[in-house]
Residue frames as qw, qx, qy, qz and C-alpha x, y, z in Angstrom:
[[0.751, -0.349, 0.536, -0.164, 8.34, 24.35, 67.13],
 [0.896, 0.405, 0.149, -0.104, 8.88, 22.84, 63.87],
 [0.035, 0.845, -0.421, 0.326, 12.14, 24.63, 63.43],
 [0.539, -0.611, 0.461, -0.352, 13.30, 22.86, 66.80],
 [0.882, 0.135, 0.316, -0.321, 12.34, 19.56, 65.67],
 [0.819, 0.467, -0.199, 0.268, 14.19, 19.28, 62.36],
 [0.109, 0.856, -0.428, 0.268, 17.31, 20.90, 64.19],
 [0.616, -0.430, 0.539, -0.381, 17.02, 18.35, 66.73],
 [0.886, 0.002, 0.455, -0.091, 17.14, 15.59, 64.17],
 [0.756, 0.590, -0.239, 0.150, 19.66, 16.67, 62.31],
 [0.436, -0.584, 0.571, -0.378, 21.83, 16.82, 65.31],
 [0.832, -0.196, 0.490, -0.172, 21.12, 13.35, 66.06],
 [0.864, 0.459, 0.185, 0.087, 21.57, 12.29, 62.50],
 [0.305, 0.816, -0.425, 0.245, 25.02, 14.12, 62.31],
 [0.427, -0.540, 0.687, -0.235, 26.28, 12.78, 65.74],
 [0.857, -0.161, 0.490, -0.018, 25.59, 9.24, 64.36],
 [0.709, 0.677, -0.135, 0.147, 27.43, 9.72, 61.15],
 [0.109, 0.740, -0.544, 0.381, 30.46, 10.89, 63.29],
 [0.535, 0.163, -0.801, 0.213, 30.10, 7.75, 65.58],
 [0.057, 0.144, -0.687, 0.710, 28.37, 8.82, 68.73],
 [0.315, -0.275, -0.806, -0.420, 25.91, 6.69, 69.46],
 [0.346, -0.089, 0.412, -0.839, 23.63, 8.82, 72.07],
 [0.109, 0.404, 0.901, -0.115, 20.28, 6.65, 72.89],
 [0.084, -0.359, -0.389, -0.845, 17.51, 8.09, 71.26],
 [0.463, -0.662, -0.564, 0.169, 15.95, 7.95, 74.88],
 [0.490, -0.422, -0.088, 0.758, 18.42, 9.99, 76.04],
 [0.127, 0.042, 0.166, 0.977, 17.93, 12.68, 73.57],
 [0.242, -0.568, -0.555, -0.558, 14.11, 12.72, 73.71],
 [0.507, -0.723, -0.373, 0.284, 13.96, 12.70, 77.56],
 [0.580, -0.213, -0.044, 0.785, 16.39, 16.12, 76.96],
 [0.110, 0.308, 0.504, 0.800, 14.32, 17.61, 74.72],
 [0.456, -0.610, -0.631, -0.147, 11.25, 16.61, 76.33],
 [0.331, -0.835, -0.290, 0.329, 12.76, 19.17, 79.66],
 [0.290, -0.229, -0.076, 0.926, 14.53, 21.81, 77.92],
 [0.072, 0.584, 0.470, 0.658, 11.02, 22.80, 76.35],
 [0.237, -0.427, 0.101, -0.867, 9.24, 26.08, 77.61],
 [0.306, 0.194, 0.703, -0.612, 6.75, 25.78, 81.15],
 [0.671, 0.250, -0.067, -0.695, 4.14, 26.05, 78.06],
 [0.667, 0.258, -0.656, -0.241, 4.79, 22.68, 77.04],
 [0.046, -0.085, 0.933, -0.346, 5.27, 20.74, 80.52],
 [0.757, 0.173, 0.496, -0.388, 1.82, 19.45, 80.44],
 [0.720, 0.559, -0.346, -0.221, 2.57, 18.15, 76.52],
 [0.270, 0.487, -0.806, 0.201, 5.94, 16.58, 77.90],
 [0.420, -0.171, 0.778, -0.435, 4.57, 14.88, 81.42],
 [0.932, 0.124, 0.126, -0.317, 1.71, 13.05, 78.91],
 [0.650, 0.597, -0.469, -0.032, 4.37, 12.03, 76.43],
 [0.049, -0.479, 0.773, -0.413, 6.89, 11.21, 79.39],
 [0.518, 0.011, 0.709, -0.478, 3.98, 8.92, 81.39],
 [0.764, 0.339, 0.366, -0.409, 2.00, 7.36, 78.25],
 [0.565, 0.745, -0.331, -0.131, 4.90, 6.70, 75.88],
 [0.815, -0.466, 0.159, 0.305, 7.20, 4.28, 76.12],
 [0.220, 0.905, -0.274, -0.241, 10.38, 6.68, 75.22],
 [0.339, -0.414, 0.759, 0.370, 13.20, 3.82, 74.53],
 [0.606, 0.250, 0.697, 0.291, 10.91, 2.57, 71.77],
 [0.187, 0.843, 0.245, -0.442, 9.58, 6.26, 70.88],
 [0.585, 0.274, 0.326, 0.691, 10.82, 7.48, 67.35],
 [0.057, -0.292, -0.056, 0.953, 11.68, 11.78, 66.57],
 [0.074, -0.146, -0.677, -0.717, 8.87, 11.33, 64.03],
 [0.356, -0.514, -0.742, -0.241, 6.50, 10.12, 66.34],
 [0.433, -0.476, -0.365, 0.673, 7.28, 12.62, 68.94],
 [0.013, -0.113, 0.061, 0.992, 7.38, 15.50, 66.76],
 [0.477, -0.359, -0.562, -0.573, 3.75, 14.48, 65.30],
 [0.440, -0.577, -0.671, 0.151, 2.44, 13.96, 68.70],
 [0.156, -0.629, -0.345, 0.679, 3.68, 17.70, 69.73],
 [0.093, -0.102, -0.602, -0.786, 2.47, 19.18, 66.13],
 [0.342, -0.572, -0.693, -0.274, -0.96, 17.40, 66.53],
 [0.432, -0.515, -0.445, 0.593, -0.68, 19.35, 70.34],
 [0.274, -0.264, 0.110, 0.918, 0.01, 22.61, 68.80],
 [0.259, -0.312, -0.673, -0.618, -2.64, 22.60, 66.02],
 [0.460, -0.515, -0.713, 0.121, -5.21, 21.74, 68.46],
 [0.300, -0.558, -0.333, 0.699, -4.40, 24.66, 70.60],
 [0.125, -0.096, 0.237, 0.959, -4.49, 26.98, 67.63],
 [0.231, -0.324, -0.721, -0.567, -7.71, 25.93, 66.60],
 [0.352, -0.578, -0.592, 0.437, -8.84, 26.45, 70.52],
 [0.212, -0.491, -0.046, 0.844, -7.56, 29.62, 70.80],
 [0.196, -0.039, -0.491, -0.848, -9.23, 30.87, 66.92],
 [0.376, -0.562, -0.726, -0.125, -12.75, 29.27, 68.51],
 [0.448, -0.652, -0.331, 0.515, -12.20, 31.46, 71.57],
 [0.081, -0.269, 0.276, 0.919, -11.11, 34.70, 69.23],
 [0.117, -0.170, -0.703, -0.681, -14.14, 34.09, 66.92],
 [0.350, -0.654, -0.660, 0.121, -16.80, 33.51, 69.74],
 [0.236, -0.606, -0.163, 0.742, -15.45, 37.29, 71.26],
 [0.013, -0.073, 0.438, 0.896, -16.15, 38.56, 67.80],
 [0.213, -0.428, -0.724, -0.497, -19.56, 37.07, 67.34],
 [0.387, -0.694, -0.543, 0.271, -20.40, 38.62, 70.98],
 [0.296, -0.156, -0.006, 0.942, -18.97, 41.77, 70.51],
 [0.160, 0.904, 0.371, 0.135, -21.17, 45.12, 69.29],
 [0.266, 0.259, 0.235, 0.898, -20.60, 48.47, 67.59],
 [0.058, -0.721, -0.422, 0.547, -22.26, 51.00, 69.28],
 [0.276, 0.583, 0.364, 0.672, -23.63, 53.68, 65.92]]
């Protein structure tokens, strides 16, 4: 996702060197629906608790980072618990 993120803001940062000033609404609220069905619950908070015309790519990308993390650490709690229940039949 990180990847995505910088690509997405150099983009932006190229188009305004070259004069086209796109709202930086406008590109987040694009971003925000071309991500995967895995992310539409990440996007609808962001979309409904954010206000996106003041929203910066910085604070967006840290708000779906901090998302991501979180899930990894879920998902390694939920891999680590099936190890500690598991057995080895001798």
């Amino acid at each position: 996702m990180g990847d995505h993120c910088v690509k997405l803001n150099t983009i932006v940062n190229k188009m305004d060197i070259l004069g086209d000033d796109m709202e930086k609404y406008l590109v987040i609220k694009k971003f925000l629906k071309i991500l995967t069905p895995k992310w539409d619950n990440v996007a609808l908070v962001i979309e409904e608790t954010k206000d996106l015309s003041t929203l910066e790519f910085d604070y967006l990308f840290g708000y779906i980072t901090s998302y991501y993390e979180s899930t990894l650490k879920i998902s390694n709690v939920g891999a680590s618990k099936e190890h500690a229940f598991s057995y080895r039949e001798n």
